[in-house]
N, C-alpha and C positions, 0 to 999 in steps of 0.2 A: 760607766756605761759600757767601755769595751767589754770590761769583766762579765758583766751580764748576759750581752751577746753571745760572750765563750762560754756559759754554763746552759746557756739556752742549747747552745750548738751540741754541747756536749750530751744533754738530755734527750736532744731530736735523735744522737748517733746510739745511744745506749736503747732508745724505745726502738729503734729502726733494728738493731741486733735481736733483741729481745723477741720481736717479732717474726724475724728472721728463723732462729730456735727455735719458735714455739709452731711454725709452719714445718719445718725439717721434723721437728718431734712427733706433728700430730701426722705428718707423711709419713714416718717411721713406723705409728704408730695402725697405720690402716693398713701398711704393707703386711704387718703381723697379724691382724686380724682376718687377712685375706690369705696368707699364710696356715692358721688354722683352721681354717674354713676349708680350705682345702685338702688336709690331713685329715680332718674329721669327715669330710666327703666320701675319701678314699676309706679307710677305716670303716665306716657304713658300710658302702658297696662291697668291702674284702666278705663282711659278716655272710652274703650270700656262697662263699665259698667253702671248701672241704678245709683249704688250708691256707687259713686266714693269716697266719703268721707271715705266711711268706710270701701274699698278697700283696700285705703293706708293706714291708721292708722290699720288697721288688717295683712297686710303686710310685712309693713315698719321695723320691730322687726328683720325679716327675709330674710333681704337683701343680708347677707353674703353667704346666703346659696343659694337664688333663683341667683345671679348675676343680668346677661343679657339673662338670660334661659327662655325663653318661655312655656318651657315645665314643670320646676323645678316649675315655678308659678303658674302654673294649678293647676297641682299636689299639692301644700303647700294652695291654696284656699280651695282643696277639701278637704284634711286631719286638716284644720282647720274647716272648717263647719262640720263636722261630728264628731271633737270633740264638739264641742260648743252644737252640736245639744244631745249627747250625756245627758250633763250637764242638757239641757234644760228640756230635756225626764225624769230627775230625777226629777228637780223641779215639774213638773205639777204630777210626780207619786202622791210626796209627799202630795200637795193641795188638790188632787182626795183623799185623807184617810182621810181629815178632816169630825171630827163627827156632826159638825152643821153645813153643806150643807144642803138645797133643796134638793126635788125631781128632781127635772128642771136641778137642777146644778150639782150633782150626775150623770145625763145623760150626760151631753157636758161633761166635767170633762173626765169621762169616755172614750168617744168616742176621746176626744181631747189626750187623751195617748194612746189607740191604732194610732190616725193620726202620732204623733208625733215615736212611736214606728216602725212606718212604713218606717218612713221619713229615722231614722237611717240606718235603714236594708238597704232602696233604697241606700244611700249614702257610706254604708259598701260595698255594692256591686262595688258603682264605681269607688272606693278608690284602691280597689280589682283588678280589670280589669286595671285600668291605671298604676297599678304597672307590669301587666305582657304584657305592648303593647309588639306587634312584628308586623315587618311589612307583614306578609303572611294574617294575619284577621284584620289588622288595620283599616279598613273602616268600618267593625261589631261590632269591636271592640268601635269605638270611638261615632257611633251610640247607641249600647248599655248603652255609658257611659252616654251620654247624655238623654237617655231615664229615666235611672234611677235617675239622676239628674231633672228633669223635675218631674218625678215620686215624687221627694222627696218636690218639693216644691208647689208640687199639695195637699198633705200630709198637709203642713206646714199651706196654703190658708183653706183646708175642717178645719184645730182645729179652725180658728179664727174665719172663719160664723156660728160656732158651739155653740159659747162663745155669737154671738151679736141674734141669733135666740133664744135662750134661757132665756135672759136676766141674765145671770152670774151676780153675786153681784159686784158693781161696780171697789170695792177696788183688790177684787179676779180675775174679768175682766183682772182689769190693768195691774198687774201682770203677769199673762200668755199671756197676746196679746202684751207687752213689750217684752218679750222674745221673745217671736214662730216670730214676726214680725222682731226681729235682724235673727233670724235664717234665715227668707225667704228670705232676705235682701241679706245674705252672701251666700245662697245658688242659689241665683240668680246671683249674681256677679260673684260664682264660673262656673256655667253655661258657661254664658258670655265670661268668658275668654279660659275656655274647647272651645267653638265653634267656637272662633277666632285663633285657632292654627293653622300654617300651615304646613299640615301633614309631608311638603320635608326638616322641617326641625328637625322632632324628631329622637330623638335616641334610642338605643332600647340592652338590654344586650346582 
């Protein structure tokens, strides 16, 4: 009779495990398919841009956060470009202080970190503004944002014809038109995706 007890017991603890696993599994196994679902979101949305590649691999890091949000993605495009852009506006300071530049290159150099400087600002602003959409100026609002966005990559375009009118040292060139050209690239993209939202379905605090 004890023995029986202890096989009963032992049955109740193997179905209680068993169960246990197959709850963890199928939790595992939603977190994956909500994992996908959010890559292939992303993935969709990039298709509206010039440069899809680098839509989603600049994205894709951030899929928990954006979901299936239209607006969360906008929004995480622009606050990723404007940091990037941020960075970039450091690098070119620092090239622009070197003491064996040109005349010629000392110029663009120059002007290409005020472009670059400018860019930030435009994108500070539109970082700024999409954080406080409401729907009573959301059409000014979303015009504005875009303007500044546009603004910034107008910015991004004047540093690079700055760098080939000039004839910038070739190595020094590559350098800053590698960057400034990722920046226009993501700034372009972020555009892109700011002007394919559809206003009925944002949210607003």
């Amino acid at each position: 009779m004890e023995g029986c007890k202890t096989c009963t017991l032992l049955v109740l603890i193997g179905a209680l495990v068993l169960c246990t696993n197959m709850q963890a599994c199928a939790s595992a196994a939603s977190t994956s398919n909500k994992f996908k679902t959010n890559i292939q979101f992303i993935q969709t949305s990039c298709n509206t841009t010039t440069y899809q590649k680098l839509c989603v691999n600049s994205l894709s890091s951030y899929s928990n956060e954006i979901k299936t949000n239209p607006q969360k993605l906008a929004y995480t495009a622009l606050s990723l470009t404007l940091k990037s852009a941020k960075n970039v506006s450091s690098v070119v300071k620092r090239l622009a202080q070197q003491s064996n530049l040109k005349k010629n290159e000392k110029a663009a150099l120059k002007d290409c970190v005020e472009n670059m400087s400018e860019s930030v600002d435009a994108l500070k602003q539109s970082v700024k503004e999409f954080k406080n959409l409401n729907a009573t100026d959301l059409a000014y609002q979303m015009n504005s944002i875009m303007t500044w966005v546009s603004a910034a990559l107008s910015d991004d375009d004047t540093c690079l014809d700055g760098l080939s009118e000039e004839s910038v040292n070739g190595n020094l060139q590559n350098i800053i038109r590698q960057n400034v050209q990722n920046i226009a690239q993501m700034t372009s993209n972020a555009l892109a995706l700011v002007n394919h939202l559809n206003y009925t379905q944002l949210h607003f605090p």
